[in-house]
C-alpha positions as CSV (number, residue, x, y, z in Angstrom):
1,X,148.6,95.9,80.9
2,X,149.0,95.0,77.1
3,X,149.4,91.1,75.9
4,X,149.5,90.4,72.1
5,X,147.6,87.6,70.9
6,X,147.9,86.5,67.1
7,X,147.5,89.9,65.1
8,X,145.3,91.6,68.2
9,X,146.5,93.7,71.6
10,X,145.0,93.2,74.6
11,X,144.0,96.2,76.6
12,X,142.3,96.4,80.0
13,X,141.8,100.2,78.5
14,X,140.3,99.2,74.9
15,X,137.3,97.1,74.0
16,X,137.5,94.4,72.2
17,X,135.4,91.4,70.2
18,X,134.8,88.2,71.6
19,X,133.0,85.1,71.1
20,X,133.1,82.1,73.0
21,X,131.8,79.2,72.2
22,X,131.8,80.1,68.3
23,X,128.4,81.8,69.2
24,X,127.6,85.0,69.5
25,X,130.2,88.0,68.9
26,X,130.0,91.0,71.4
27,X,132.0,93.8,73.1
28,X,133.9,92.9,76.1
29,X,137.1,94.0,78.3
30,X,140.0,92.3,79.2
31,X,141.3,92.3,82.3
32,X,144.5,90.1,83.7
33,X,144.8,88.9,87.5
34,X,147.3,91.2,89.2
35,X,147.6,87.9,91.8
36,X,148.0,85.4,89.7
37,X,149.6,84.5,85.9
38,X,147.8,83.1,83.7
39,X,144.6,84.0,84.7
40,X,142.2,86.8,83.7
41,X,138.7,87.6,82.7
42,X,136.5,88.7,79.8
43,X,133.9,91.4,81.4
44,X,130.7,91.8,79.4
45,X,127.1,92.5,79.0
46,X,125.8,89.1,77.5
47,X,123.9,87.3,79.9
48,X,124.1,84.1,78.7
49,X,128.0,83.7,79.6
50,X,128.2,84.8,83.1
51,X,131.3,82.9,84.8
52,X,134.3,83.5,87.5
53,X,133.7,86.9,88.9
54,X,136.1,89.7,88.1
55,X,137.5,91.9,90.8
56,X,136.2,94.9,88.5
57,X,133.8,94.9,85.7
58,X,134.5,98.5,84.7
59,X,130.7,99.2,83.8
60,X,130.0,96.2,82.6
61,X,127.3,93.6,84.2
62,X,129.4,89.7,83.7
63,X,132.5,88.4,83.7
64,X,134.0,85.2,82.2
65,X,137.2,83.4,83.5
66,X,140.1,82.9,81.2
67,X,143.4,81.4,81.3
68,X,146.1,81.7,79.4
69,X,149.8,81.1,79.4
70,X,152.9,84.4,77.9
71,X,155.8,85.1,77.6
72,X,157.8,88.7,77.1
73,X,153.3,89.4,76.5
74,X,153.1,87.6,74.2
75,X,150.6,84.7,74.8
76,X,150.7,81.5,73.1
77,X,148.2,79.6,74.2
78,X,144.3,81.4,75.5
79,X,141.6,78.9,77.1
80,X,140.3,77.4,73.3
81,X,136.7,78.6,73.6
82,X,137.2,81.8,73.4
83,X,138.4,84.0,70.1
84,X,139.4,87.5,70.9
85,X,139.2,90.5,68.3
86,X,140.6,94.0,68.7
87,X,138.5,95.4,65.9
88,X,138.0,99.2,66.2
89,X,134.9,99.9,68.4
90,X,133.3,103.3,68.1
91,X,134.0,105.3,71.3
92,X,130.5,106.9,72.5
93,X,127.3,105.2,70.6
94,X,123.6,104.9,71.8
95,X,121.5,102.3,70.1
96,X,117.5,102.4,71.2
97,X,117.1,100.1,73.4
98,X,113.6,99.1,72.0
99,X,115.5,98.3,68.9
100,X,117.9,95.6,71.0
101,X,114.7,93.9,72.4
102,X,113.2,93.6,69.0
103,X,116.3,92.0,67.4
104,X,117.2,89.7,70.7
105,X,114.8,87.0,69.3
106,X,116.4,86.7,66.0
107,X,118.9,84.4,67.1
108,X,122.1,87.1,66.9
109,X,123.2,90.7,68.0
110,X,123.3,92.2,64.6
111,X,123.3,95.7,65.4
112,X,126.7,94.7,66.5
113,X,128.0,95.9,63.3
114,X,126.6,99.4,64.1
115,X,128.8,99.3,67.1
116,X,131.8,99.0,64.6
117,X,134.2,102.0,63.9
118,X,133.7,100.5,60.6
119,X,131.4,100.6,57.4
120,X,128.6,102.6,55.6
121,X,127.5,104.2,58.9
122,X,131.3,104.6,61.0
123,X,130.2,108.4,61.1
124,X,127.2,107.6,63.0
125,X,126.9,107.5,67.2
126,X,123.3,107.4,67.5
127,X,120.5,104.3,66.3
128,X,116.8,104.9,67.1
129,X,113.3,104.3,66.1
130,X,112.4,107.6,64.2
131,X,108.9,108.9,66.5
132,X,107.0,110.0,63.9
133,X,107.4,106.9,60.4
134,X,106.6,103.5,61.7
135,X,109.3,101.7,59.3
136,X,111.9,104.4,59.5
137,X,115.1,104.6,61.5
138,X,116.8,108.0,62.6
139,X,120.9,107.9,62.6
140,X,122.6,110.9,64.2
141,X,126.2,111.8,64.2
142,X,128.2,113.4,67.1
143,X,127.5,117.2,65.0
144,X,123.7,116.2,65.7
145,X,122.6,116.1,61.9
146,X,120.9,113.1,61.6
147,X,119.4,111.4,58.4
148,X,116.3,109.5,58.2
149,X,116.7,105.8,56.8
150,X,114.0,102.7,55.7
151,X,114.1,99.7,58.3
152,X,115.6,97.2,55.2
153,X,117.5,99.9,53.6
154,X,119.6,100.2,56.8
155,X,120.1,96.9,57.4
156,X,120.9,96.0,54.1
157,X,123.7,98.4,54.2
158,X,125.0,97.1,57.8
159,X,124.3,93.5,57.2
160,X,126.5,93.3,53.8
161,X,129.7,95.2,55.3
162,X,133.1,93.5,55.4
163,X,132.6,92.2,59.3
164,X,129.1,90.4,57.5
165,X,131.6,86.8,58.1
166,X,130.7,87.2,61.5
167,X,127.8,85.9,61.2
168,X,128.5,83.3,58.7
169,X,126.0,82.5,55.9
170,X,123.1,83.4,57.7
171,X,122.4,87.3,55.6
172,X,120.4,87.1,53.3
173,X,117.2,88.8,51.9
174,X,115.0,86.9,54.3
175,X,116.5,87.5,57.4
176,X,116.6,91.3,56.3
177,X,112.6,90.5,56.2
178,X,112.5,88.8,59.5
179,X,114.4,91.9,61.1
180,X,112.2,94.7,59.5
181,X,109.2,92.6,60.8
182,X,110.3,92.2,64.2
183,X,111.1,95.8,64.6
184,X,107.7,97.0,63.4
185,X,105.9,94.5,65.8
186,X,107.7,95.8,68.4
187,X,107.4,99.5,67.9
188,X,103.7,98.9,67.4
189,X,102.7,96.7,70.5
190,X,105.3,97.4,73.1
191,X,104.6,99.8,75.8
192,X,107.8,100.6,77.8
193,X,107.4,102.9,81.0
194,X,110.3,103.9,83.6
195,X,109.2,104.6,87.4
196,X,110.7,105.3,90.7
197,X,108.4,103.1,93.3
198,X,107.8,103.8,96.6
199,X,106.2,102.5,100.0
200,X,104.3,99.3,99.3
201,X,105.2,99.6,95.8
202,X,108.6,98.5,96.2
203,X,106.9,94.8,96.6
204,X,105.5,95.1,92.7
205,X,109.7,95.0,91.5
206,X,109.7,91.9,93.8
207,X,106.5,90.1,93.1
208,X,106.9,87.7,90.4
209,X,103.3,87.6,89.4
210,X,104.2,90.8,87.8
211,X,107.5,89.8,86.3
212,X,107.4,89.7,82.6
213,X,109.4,86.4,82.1
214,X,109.7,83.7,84.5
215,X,113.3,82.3,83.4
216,X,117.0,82.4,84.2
217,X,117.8,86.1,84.7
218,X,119.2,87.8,87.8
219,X,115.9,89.3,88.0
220,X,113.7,86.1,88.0
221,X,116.7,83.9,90.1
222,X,116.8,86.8,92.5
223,X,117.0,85.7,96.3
224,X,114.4,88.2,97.5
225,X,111.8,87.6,95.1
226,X,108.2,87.2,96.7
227,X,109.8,87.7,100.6
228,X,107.4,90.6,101.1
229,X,108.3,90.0,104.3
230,X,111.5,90.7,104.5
231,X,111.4,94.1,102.8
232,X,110.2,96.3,105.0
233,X,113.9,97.9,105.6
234,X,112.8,99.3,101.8
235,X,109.0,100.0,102.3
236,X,109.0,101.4,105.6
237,X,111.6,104.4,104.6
238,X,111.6,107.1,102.5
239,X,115.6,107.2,101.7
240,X,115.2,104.2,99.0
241,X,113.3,103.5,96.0
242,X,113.2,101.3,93.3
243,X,113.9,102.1,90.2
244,X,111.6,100.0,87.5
245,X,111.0,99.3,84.0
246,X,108.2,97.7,82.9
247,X,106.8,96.6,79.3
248,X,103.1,96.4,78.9
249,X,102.7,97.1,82.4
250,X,105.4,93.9,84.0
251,X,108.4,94.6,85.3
252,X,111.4,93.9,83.4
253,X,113.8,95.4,85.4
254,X,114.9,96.8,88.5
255,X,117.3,98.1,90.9
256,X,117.5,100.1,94.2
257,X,118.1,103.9,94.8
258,X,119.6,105.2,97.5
259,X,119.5,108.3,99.1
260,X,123.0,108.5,100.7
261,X,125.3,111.5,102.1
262,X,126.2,112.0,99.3
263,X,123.3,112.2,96.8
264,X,121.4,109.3,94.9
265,X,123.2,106.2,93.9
266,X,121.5,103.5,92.6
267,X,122.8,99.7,93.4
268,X,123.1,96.4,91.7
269,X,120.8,96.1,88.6
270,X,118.3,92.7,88.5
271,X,116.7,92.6,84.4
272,X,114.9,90.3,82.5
273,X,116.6,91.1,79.3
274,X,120.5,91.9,78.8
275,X,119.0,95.4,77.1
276,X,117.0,96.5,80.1
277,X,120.4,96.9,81.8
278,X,121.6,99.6,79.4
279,X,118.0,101.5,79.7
280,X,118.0,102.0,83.1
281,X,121.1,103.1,83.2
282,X,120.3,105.7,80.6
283,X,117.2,106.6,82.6
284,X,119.1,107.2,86.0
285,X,122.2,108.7,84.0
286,X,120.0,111.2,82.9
287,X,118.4,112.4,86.2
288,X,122.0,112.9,87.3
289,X,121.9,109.3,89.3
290,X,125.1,107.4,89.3
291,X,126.2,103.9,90.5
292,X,127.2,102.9,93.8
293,X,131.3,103.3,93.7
294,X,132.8,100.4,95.7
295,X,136.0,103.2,96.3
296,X,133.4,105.2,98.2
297,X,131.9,105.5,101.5
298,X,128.1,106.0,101.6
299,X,125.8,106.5,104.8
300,X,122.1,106.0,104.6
301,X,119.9,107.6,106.9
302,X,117.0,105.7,108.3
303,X,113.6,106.0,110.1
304,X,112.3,102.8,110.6
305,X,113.9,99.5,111.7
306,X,112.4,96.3,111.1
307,X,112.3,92.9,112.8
308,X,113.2,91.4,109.6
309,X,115.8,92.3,106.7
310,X,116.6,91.7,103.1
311,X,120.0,90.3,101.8
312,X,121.6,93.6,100.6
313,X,124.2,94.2,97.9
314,X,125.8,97.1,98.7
315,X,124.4,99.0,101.7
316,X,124.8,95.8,104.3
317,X,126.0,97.5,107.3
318,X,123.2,98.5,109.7
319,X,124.2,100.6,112.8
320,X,120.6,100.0,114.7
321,X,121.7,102.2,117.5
322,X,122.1,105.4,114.8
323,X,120.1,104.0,112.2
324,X,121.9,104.1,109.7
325,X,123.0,101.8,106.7
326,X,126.5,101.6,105.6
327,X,128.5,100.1,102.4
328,X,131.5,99.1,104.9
329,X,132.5,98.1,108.0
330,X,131.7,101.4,110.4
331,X,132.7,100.6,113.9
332,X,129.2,101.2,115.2
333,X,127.6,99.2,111.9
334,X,127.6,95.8,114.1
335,X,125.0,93.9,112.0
336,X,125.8,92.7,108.2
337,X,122.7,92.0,106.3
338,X,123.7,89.5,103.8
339,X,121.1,86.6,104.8
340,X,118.3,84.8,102.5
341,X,116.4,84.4,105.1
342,X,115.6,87.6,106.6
343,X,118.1,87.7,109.7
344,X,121.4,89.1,109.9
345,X,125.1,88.1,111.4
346,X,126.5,89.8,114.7
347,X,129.8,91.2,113.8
């Protein structure tokens, strides 16, 4: 479905700009209610604006509600928080992710501009930390020639382009500083590692003595953090793991995989930071591990059955008889594990 808005088309098929709030700009999705007029959602990867729930986030990890009111698709009137952009997005880009965590504290998403089809560095699809010069960046285009650039160089070059109003009066030669700082100190002292746990491991991704941050993110606010207890469904067999990030050794992110009928999937992602979510994805994209499909069946094969379960996501159908867990409704599945408090409801 296509609605204008102002100069701009909305496109479930097309990203697009938003901000809400008049803070911080970021890529999003629209998507309009096919139940009800008026009423739609922005789906995202910012954290901080997590809302309504969509009925699809294609890939992404939030959603925010909207409404607005069109005729003929053309709206006139779009909830007043929110400012929508179709600016030209590059199709495929990769951005370190080690370069997103040392930015995230200065206030704004600046490599946003990278993400641009637009500017000194359009031709370029890849942004990383070059391995071998501490304050150099590598940019690599889509041939896989690649160019080695200084930290301040590069973002003097993105900072100033024609989008630089995003961000109101805030570039200038001292934040250029700040940012060429922060992405040294990061390089230098962070340590990230990616690991598939196992057994009693699994209860280190759960144990919040070993998260990084103690705050507001799924990962912290998760519902099964510290019931040890009620994880031995995970612990006690060998057809799930966890998939985990840590930085200096504390886990910053995690999510389960499963080893299904039809190969590994891995299930709802719980992070500390928005950019963990895009790492391990990477990670289990390249090892040939792909989301959980909600338009799929999956069976999961089990050797152990506990007294007690965990709420799960995805795989919440236990057939105890077979032992096996299912993501629907299986006629011999006649126990749904979606409990806090490690029992289950008779279906």
């Amino acid at each position: 479905m296509q609605l204008k808005f102002k100069d701009n088309v909305l496109d479930t098929d097309k990203k697009c700009l938003v901000s809400i709030n008049d803070n911080d700009y970021f890529e999003c999705k629209f998507i309009s209610s096919k139940n009800e007029k008026g009423k739609g959602w922005l789906v995202h990867n910012n954290s901080k604006y997590r809302g309504d729930n969509s009925p699809e986030l294609l890939g992404y990890s939030y959603s925010w509600g909207l409404r607005f009111k069109y005729d003929d698709n053309y709206i006139s009137y779009i909830t007043d928080n929110i400012k929508i952009f179709n600016y030209p997005f590059k199709e495929n880009y990769y951005i370190d992710s080690r370069l997103k965590a040392a930015i995230s504290g200065l206030g704004h998403n600046y490599l946003l501009l990278f993400e641009l089809n637009d500017g000194l560095y359009k031709d370029y699809s890849r942004l990383e930390y070059d391995e071998e010069i501490d304050d150099l960046l590598k940019l690599t285009k889509p041939d896989n020639s690649s160019i080695t650039i200084k930290i301040g160089r590069f973002f003097n070059g993105l900072l100033f382009s024609k989008f630089h109003y995003l961000f109101k009066n805030e570039i200038n030669n001292k934040l250029i500083e700040d940012i060429t700082n922060s992405l040294l100190s990061f390089k230098k002292e962070s340590k990230i590692t990616f690991e598939f746990l196992s057994g009693e491991e699994i209860l280190k991704g759960y144990n919040s003595d070993f998260y990084l941050f103690k705050n507001s993110s799924k990962l912290s606010k998760s519902c099964m953090t510290n019931k040890f207890s009620y994880l031995k469904l995970y612990t006690k067999n060998k057809s799930v793991q966890l998939a985990t990030l840590f930085m200096n050794d504390k886990v910053i992110c995690r999510t389960l995989v499963w080893k299904t009928d039809k190969g590994l999937f891995y299930d709802k992602i719980y992070s500390n930071i928005d950019w963990c979510d895009s790492l391990i994805k990477d990670k289990l994209k390249e090892l040939n591990i792909l989301p959980i499909s909600s338009n799929i069946k999956y069976e999961v094969d089990l050797e152990k059955i506990p007294e007690q379960y965990p709420y799960l996501d995805t795989m919440c159908y236990l057939d105890k008889k077979n032992k096996k867990l299912y993501n629907y409704n299986n006629k011999e599945s006649k126990y749904y594990l979606r409990s806090q408090y490690g029992d289950y409801e008779i279906m």
